[in-house]
N, C-alpha and C positions, 0 to 999 in steps of 0.2 A: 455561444459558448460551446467550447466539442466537449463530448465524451468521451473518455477513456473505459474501455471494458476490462474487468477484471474477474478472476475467481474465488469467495474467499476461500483459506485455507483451514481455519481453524474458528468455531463460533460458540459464545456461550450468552449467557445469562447477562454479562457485564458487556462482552467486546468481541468484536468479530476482527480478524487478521487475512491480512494479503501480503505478496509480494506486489513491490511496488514495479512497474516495469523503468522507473529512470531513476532511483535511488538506487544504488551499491554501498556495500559495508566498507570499502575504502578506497581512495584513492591516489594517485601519483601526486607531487606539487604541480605538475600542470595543467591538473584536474582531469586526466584520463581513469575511468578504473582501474586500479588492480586487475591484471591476470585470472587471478585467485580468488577474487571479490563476488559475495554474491549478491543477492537482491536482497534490500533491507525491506522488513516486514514494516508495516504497517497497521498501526491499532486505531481502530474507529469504534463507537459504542454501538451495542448491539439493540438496544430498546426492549432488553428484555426478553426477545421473540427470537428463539433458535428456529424458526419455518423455515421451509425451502422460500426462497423469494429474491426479488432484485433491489436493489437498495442504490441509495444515491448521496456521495459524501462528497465533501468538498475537499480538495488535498491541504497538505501542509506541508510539503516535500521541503520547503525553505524555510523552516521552521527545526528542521535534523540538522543540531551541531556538529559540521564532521570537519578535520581537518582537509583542508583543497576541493572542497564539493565545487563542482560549478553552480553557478543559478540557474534555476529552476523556473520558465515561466509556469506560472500556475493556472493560468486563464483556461481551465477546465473541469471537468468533473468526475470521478470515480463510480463506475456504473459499478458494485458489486455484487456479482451474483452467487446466492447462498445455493447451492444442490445438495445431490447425494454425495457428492465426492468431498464436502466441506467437514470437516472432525466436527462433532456435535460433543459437547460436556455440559 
């Protein structure tokens, strides 16, 4: 199974956030993104623990109701990593 690396962006007490690198907030009927469209966040639970650390989720990318999404293989994993640059509340 590959990993995908990511940053989160935002981490609390409940849920930690990312953009996702192949999810967009919308798209054409032929399933190309929007122009315009940006990258749909992503909420995974945080266990509690706002640390700096690397964490490992499984995606749900095909799981996002959006009008014209294409599919999504999922056959990977979410390496997220928590730093200093991640919003802590």
């Amino acid at each position: 199974m590959s990993v995908v690396d990511v940053v989160a962006l935002k981490i609390d007490e409940c849920c930690v956030s990312f953009e996702c690198p192949f999810c967009r907030t919308s798209y054409y009927k032929n399933g190309q993104p929007r122009i315009n469209s940006k990258p749909h966040l992503h909420i995974h639970g945080s266990s509690r623990d706002t640390s700096n650390r690397v964490i490992e989720r499984s995606p749900h990318c095909n799981l996002i109701p959006q009008r014209f999404k294409p599919n999504i293989d999922c056959s990977f994993t979410f390496r997220i990593t928590i730093d200093d640059t991640t919003i802590k509340s």
